[in-house]
C-alpha positions in Angstrom: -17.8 -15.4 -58.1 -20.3 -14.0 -56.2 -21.2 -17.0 -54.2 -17.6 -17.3 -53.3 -16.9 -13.5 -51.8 -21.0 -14.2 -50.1 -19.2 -17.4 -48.0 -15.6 -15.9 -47.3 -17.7 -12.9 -45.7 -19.8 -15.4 -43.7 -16.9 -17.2 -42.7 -14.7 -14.1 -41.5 -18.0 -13.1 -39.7 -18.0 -16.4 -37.9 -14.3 -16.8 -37.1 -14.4 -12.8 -36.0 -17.1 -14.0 -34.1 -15.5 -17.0 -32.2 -12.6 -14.5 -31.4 -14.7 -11.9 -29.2 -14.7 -12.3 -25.4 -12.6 -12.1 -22.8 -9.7 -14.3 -23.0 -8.2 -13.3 -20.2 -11.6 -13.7 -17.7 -10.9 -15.1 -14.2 -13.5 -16.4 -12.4 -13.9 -14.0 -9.4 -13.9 -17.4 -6.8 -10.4 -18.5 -8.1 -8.9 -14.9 -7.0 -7.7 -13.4 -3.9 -8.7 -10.1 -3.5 -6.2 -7.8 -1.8 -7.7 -4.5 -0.2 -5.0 -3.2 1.9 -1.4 -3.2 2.2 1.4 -2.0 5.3 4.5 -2.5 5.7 7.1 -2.4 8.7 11.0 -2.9 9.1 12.0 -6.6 10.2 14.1 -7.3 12.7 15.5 -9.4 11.0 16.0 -7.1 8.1 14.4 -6.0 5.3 10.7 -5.3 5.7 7.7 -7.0 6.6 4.2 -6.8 5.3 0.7 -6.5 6.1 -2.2 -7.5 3.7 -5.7 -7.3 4.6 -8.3 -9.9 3.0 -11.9 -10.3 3.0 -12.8 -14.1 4.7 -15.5 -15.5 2.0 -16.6 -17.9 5.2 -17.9 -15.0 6.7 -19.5 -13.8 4.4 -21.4 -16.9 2.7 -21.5 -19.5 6.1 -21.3 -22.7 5.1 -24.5 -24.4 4.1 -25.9 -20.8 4.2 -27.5 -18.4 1.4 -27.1 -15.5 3.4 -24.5 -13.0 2.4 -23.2 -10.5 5.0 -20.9 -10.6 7.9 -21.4 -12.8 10.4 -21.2 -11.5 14.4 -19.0 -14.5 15.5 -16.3 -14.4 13.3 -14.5 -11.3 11.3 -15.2 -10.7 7.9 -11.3 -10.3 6.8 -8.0 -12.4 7.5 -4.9 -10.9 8.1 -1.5 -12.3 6.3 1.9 -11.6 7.2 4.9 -11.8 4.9 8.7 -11.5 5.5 11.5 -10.0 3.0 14.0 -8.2 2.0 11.9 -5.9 -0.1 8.2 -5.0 -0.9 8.9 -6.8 -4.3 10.0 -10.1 -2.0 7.1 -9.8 0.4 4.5 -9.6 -2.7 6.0 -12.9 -4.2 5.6 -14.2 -0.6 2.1 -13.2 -0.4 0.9 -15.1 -3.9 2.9 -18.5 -2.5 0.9 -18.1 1.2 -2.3 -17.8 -0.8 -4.0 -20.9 -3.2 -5.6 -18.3 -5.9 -4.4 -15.7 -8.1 -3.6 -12.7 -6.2 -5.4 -9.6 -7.3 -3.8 -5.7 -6.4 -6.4 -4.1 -8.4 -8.7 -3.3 -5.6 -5.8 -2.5 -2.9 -7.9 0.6 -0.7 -5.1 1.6 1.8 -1.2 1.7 1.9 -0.2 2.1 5.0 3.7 2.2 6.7 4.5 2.2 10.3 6.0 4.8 11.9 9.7 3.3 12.3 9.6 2.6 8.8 8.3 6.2 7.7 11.1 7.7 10.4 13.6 5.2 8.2 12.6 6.8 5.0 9.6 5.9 2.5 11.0 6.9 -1.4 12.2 3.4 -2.1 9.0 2.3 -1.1 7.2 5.3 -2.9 8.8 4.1 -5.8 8.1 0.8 -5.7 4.3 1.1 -5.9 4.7 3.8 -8.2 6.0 1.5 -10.9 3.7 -1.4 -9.9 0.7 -1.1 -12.3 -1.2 -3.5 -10.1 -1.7 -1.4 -7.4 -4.0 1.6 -7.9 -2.8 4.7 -7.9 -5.2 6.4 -5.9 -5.3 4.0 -2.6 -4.9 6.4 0.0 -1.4 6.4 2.4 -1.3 6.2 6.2 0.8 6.0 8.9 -0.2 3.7 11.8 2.4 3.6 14.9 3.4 0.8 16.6 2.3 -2.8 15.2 0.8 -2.3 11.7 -1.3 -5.5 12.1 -2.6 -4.1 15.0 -4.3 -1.5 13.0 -5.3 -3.5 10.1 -6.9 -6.1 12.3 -9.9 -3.7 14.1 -12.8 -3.7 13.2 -14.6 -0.6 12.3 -17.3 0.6 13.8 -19.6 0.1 11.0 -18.3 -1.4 7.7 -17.6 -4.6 7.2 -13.6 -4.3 5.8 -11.8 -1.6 8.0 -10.3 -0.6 4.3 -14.4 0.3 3.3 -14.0 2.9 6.5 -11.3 4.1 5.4 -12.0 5.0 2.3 -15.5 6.7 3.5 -13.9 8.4 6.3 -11.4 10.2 3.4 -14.0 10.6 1.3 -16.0 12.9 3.6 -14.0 16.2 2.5 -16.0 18.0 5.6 -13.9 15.8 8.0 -10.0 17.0 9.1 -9.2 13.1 8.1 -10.9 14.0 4.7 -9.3 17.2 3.9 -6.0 15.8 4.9 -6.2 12.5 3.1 -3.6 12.2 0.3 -3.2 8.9 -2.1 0.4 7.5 -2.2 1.1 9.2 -5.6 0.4 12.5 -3.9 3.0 11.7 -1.2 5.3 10.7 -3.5 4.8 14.1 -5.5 5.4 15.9 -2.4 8.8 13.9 -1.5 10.0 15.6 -4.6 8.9 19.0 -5.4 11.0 21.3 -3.5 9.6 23.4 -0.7 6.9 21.7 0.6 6.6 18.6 2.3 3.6 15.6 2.5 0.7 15.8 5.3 -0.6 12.3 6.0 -3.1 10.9 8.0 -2.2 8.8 11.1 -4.4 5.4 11.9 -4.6 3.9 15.8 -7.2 2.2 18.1 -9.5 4.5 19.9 -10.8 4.3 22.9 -13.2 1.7 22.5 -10.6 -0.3 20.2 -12.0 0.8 17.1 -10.6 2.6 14.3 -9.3 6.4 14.7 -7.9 8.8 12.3 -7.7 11.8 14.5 -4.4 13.0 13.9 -1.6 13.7 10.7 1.7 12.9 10.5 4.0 15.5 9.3 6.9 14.3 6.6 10.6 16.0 6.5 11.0 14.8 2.3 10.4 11.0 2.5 11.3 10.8 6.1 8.8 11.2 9.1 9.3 14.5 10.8 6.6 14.0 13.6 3.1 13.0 14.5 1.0 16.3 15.6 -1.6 16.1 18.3 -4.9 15.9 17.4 -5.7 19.6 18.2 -3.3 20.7 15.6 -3.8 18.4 12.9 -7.3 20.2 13.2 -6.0 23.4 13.0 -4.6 22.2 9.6 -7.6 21.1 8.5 -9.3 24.7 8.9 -6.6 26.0 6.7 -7.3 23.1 4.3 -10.9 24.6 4.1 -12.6 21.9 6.1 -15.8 22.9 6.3 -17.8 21.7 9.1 -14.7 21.6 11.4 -15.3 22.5 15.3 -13.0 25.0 17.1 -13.2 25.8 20.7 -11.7 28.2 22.5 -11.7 28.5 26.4 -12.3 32.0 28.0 -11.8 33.0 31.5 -9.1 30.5 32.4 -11.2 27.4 31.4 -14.8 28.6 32.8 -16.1 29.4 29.8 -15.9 27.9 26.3 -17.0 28.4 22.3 -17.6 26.1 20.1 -17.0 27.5 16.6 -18.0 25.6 13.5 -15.5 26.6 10.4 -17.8 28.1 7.0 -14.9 29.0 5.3 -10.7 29.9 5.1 -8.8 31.9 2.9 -5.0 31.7 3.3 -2.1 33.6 1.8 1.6 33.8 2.4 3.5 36.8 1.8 7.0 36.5 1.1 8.9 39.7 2.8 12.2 41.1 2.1 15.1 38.8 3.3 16.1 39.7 7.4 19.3 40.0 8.5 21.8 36.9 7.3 19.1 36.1 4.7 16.5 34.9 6.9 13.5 34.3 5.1 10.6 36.5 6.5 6.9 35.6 5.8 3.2 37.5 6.2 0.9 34.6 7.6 -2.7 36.1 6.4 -5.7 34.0 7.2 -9.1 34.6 6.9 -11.6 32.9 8.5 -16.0 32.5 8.5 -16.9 30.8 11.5 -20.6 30.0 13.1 -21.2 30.3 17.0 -22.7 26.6 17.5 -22.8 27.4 21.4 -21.2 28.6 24.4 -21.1 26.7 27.9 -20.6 28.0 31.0 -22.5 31.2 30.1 -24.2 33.3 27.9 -22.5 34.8 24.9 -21.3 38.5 24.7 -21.6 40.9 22.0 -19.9 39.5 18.6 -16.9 42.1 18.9 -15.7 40.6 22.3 -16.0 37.0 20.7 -14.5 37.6 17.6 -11.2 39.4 19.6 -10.9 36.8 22.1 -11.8 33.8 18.8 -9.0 35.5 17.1 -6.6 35.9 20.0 -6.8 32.3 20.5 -6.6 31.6 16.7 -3.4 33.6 16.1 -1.7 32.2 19.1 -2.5 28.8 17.7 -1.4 28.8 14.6 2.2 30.7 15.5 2.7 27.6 17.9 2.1 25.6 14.9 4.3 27.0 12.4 6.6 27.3 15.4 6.5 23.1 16.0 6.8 22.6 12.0 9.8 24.5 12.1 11.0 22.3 15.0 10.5 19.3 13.3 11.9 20.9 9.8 8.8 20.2 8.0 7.2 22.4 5.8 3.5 20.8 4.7 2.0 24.6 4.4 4.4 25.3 1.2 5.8 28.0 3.0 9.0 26.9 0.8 7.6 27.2 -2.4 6.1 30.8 -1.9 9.9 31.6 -1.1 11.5 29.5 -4.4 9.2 31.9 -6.2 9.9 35.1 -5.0 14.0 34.6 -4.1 14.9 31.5 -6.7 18.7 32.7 -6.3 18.6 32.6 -2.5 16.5 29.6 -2.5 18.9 27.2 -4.8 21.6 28.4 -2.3 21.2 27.0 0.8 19.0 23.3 1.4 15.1 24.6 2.2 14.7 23.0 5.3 17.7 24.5 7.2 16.0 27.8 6.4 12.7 27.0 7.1 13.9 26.0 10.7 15.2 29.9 11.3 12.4 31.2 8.9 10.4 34.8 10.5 6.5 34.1 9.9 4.3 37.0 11.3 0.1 35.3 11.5 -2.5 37.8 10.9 -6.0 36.5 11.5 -9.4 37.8 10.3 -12.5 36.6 11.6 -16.0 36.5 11.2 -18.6 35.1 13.7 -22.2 34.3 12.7 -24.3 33.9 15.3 -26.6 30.8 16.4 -26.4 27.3 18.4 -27.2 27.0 21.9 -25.6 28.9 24.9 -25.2 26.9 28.2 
């Protein structure tokens, strides 16, 4: 009896045995690996897509044992779909390619800027209930041609998608402090009183990659790209550390350069104006360095502080001033005001409000000195 219950435990052990593993392994050369996605309204109708694809010829040359890119060709292919949804375009995609098509390690989603002036939630929606793609690949807006974007090569990486993802990563940069993954914008599409920030992606000047300025969203509609001076200005109130300010003195002749060590920012709800007008207390706080000073030599710190924080405060009411334009509300001055007036808030839509909205900017400022002085 023993002997019996000694070989039916050996034999479970080797059939539990035979079971382990991974039955559903895939060889990683019988897969194509996706790493970013955009997508763009058709002409045609419906929407057309953008998927970016690292070129195994370029990195292993045939007859070669070298792995890395190689100078005379790129190190990705670029693959364009047509259909009458994203859902259409993906089943497009895995007929184009001969492999398995793998989302898992998708970077980037990016939209151009008709498409995000059309409206993003269906979209939004889509990748949120597609498990494929990873939640936290990181949304952009590119203007113009899509492909355009997703086709330069980056300065240094080998996939433009690899930049990306570093230059988002370095929370010291505007682009990193500003960066948001598509679950984020989706979020923000529905919470009420604030609206998505997301960063924009073009050529620059040497036709490289460039994430210099933010797009501002109105719900899931595009508001309006800002310029690249106030999408920085957003980043200091992000707390981007490290960020560069300069303000210009004497009409132009003279100029400081002002590196950001840290912002505080609060907004006070005030008393409804007249007609209801939603009234606001802007306070921000601000730890700057001196990093230097051209055309001249630097004054006491009182004088730069006033003129740093004339400048500043004139700034920033020019931006809340074109947010308001543009009905767009990425500072959650809304949600400050849901709090403190619910009744008056469930009243009337947000962003009609916003547009007529009273916002007074204080700015406090402190200069450290140091740099150079030209």
């Amino acid at each position: 009896m023993r002997g019996a219950k000694t070989r039916l435990l050996v034999l479970l052990l080797l059939v539990a045995g035979m079971l382990t593993g991974c039955w559903d392994l895939e060889e990683i050369d019988r897969r194509t690996v996706v790493l970013g996605l955009a997508f763009d309204t058709d002409p045609r109708g419906g929407l057309r897509m953008v998927a970016s694809l690292p070129d195994p010829r370029a990195l292993v040359p045939s007859g070669g044992t070298v792995i890395g890119p190689q100078p005379q060709e790129p190190a990705f292919v670029v693959l364009e779909t047509r259909g009458r949804t994203a859902s259409d375009n993906l089943a497009a995609l895995r007929e184009v390619t001969s492999r398995d098509l793998f989302l898992g390690q998708i970077l980037v989603v990016g939209v151009s800027e008709r498409l995000a002036r059309q409206g993003v939630r269906s979209l939004l929606e889509f990748l949120m209930n597609n498990t494929d793609i990873p939640r936290a690949a990181w949304f952009v807006v590119a203007p113009g041609d899509p492909a355009q974007v997703l086709g330069i090569k980056p300065p240094q990486q080998t996939f433009p998608e690899f930049y990306l993802d570093d230059v988002f990563r370095a929370r010291g940069k505007p682009a990193g402090i500003l960066a948001i993954p598509y679950w984020r914008v989706w979020v923000d599409t529905l919470l009420p009183g604030r609206d998505a920030l997301v960063p924009v992606v073009t050529p620059g000047p040497q036709q490289q990659m460039r994430v210099a300025q933010a797009a501002a969203f109105r719900g899931s509609r595009l508001a309006g790209i800002l310029t690249e001076r106030e999408t920085r200005l957003l980043a200091l109130l992000r707390d981007a550390r490290s960020t560069l300010w300069q303000v210009d003195l004497e009409e132009g002749r003279r100029r400081l350069a002002l590196r950001a060590l840290g912002t505080g920012v609060r907004i006070v709800p005030l008393p409804p104006g007249a007609g209801g007008t939603p009234r606001f207390r802007f306070d921000v706080t601000l730890n700057m360095t001196l990093v230097e000073v051209y055309g001249g030599t630097p004054g006491p710190t009182e004088e730069l502080e006033r003129e740093a924080r004339r400048d500043l405060t004139r700034s920033l009411t020019r931006l809340v001033r074109r947010l308001q334009a543009m009905g767009s509300d990425p500072l959650g001055f809304g949600q400050r005001w849901r709090i403190a007036f619910p009744r008056r808030f469930a009243e009337q839509d947000w962003h009609q409000l916003w547009a007529r909205a009273r916002v007074e900017v204080r700015v406090r400022l402190t200069i450290s000195r140091g740099g150079a002085f030209h």
